[in-house]
C-alpha positions as CSV (number, residue, x, y, z in Angstrom):
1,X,127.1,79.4,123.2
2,X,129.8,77.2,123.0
3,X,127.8,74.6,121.5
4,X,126.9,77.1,118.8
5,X,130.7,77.6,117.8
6,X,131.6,74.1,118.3
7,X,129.1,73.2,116.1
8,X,129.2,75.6,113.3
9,X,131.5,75.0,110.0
10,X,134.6,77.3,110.3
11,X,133.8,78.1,107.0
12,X,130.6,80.0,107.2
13,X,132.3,82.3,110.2
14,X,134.6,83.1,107.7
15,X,132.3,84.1,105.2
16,X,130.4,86.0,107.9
17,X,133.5,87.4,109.1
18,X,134.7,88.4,105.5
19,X,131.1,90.2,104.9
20,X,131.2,91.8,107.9
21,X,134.7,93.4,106.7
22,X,133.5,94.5,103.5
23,X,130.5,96.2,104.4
24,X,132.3,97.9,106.8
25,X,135.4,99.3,104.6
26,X,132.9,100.2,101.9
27,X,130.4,102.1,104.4
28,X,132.8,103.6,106.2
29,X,135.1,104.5,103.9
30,X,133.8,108.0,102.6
31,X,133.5,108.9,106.6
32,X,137.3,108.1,107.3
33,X,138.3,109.8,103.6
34,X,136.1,112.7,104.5
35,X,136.5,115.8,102.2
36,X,139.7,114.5,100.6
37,X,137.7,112.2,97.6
38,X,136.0,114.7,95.6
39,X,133.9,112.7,92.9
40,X,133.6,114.6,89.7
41,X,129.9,116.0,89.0
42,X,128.9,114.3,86.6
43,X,129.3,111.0,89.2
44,X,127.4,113.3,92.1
45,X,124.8,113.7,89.5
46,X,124.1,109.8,88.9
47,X,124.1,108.9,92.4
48,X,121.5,111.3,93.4
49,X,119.1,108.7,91.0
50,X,120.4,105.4,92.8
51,X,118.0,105.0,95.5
52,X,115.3,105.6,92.7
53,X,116.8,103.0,90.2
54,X,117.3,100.5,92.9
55,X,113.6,100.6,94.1
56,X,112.6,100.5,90.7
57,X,114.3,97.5,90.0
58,X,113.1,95.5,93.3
59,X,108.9,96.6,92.6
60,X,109.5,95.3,88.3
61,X,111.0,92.4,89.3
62,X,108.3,91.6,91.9
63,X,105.2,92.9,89.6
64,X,106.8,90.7,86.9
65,X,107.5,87.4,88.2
66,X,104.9,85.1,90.2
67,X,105.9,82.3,92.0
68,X,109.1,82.4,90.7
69,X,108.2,82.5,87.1
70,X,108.0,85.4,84.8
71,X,104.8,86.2,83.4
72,X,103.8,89.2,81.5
73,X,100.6,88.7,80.4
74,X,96.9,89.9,81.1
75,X,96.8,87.1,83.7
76,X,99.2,88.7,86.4
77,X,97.3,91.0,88.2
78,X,100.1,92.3,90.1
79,X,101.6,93.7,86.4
80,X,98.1,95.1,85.5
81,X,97.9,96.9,88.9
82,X,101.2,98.3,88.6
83,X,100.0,99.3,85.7
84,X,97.3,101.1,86.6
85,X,99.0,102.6,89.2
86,X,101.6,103.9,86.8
87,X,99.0,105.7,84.6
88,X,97.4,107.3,87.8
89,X,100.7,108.9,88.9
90,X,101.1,109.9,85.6
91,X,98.3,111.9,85.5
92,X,97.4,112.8,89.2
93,X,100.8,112.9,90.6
94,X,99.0,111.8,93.8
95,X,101.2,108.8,95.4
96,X,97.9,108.1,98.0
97,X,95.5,108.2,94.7
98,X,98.3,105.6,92.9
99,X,97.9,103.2,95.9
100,X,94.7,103.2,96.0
101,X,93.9,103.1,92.5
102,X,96.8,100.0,92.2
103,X,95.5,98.1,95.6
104,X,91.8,98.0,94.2
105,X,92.9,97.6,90.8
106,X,94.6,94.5,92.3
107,X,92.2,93.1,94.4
108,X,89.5,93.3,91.9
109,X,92.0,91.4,89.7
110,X,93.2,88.9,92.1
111,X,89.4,87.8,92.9
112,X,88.1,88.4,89.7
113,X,90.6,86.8,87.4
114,X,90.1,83.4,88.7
115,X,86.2,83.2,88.1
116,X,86.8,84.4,84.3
């Protein structure tokens, strides 16, 4: 353990340390504060859609970008299988029919794209 500490840049426990902190004040904040901060409603609204937006964002960016480079194009099949799958929500509202529909959607792309 002491080998670990010794041999470790003072910096980066600093930077662990300093992370550590503000994760902490931030999460625990509205505990300690309690009922005291009242946000107005229109802010209670718009943070009942974060979790949504923030998944959103992390499935685009990963059915938009492969191996690191952004192609949107008929030759991603992760894009035309998130595709698919958006269409069969949108009609079925079924979330086990859209991952079905998207997986084999995807698959057939991913092994058939390559012969064409």
């Amino acid at each position: 353990m002491t080998d670990l500490l010794s041999a470790t840049d003072p910096y980066v426990w600093l930077a662990i340390l300093g992370v550590t902190a503000a994760t902490f004040i931030t999460r625990s904040s509205l505990f300690v504060l309690g009922a005291r901060v009242q946000f107005p409603p229109v802010v209670e609204a718009a943070l009942r859609f974060a979790p949504a937006c923030a998944l959103a964002a992390i499935v685009a960016a990963d059915l938009a970008f492969v191996e690191g480079q952004l192609r949107i194009d008929l030759s991603n099949p992760k894009l035309i299988a998130g595709c698919v799958g958006i269409v069969i929500f949108s009609i079925t509202r079924s979330i086990i029919g859209t991952i079905a529909g998207g997986m084999i959607t995807f698959w057939f792309l991913h092994f058939w794209l390559p012969v064409l």
